[in-house]
Every structure is written in structure tokens, then in C-alpha cells.
C-alpha positions in Angstrom: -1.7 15.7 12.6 -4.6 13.4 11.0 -4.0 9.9 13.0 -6.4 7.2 12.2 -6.3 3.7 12.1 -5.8 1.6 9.0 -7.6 -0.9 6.9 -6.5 -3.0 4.2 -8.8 -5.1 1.6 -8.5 -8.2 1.4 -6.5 -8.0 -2.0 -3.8 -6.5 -0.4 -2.6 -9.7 0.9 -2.0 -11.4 -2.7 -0.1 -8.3 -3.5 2.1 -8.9 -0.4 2.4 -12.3 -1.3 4.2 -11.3 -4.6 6.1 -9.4 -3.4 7.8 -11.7 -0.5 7.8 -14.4 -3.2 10.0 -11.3 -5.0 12.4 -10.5 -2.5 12.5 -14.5 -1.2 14.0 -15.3 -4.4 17.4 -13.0 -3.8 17.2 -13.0 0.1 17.0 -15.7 2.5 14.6 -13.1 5.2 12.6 -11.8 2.1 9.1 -12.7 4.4 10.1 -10.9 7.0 11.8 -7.9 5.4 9.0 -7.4 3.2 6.3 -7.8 6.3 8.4 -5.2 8.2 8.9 -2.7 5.4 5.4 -3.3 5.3 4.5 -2.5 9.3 6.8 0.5 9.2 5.2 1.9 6.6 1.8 1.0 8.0 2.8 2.7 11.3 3.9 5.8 9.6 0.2 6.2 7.4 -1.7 5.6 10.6 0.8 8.3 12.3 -0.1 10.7 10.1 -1.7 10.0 6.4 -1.7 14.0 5.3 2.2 13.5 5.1 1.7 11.2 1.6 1.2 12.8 -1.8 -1.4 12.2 -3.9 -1.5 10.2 -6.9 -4.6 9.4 -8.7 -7.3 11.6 -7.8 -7.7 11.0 -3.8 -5.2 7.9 -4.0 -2.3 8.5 -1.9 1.1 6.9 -2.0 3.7 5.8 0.2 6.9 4.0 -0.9 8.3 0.8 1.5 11.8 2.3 2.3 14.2 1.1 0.0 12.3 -1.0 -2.2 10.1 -0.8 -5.5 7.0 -1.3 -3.4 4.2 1.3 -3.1 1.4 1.0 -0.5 -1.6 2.9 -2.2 -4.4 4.4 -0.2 -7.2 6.5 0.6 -8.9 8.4 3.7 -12.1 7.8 4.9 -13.7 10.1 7.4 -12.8 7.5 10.3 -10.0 5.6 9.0 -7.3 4.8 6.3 -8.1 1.7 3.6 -5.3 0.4 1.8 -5.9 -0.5 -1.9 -3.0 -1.8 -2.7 0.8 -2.9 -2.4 2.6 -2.7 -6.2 5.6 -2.9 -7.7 6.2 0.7 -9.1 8.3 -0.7 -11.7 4.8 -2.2 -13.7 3.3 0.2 -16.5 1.7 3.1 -14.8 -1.7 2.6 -17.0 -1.9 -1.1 -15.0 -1.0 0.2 -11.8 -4.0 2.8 -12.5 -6.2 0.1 -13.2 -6.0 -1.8 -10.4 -5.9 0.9 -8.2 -9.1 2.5 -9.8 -10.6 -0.9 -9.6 -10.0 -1.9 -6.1 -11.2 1.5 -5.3 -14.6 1.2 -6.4 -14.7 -2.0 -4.2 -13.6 0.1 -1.2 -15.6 -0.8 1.8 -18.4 1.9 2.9 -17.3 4.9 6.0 
């Protein structure tokens, strides 16, 4: 077991604004559905992050149960950073992008 804690950037929190603005328009809880798919899924990376497969290079994934919603993220010596929070339905070449780009703004371990 790898636990460490986890970090997100500060981008990740217009990509969780999207997608409770998503799941508000069909469901009168979508904040707090989405913010708890979101918590479980954080609980289970800091748990253990070697349990998530790769995806782009060192980029892992991890999918919000039931949903089209992938938390992406990488390891750090000391601690997890996530990158991202997509819809998985979007072209794979512009969820590469993003990912790729918020990457190279990681913060420094």
C-alpha cells in the first residue's frame, strides 16, 4: 500500500464546477452528488494510488462511480496532485491536451 495525501491544482475546481452545473441540470442534488463522487473517489486515491491505471505516460485515472467523470492524476514522491476532473465522453486528443498541459504546471515535490 502507497498511501499519501492529495493535492489538487487550482484548475480542478472549474472542472468540478462543470460538472455539477452537468448533473444540476437533470438532478435536483447534482452539487452534492458530484462533491461526494468526488470525496469518495479522493479517499480511495489517497488510500492507495498504485490501485489506478495508467493513462498517458505517468497520468493515472480514476473514474467517479457511476458517472462520465474521470479524476486524472499523478504521484509525487510525497504526495498525489490531481490534474484534472473530465468528462470522458470529450475527444481523447482534448482530454490529452489538457491533461499534458496542466501537467507541465504541476507544482514542484
Amino acid at each position: 500500500m502507497n498511501s499519501k495525501p492529495v493535492f489538487a491544482l487550482a484548475e480542478v475546481e472549474s472542472d468540478l464546477k462543470a460538472a455539477i452545473a452537468h448533473y444540476q441540470s437533470w438532478r435536483p442534488d447534482g452539487k452534492a452528488h458530484v462533491l461526494g463522487l468526488y470525496q469518495e473517489t479522493i479517499s480511495w486515491i489517497e488510500w492507495n494510488p498504485d490501485l489506478f491505471p495508467r493513462k498517458f505516460g505517468r497520468v493515472q485515472r480514476a473514474i467517479l462511480k457511476r458517472s462520465y467523470y474521470i479524476v486524472y492524476f499523478i504521484q509525487e514522491p510525497d504526495s498525489t496532485v490531481v490534474l484534472a476532473v473530465l468528462d470522458d465522453r470529450r475527444k481523447l486528443s482534448e482530454i490529452r491536451a489538457i491533461v499534458r498541459t496542466r501537467k507541465g504546471s504541476e507544482p514542484e515535490a
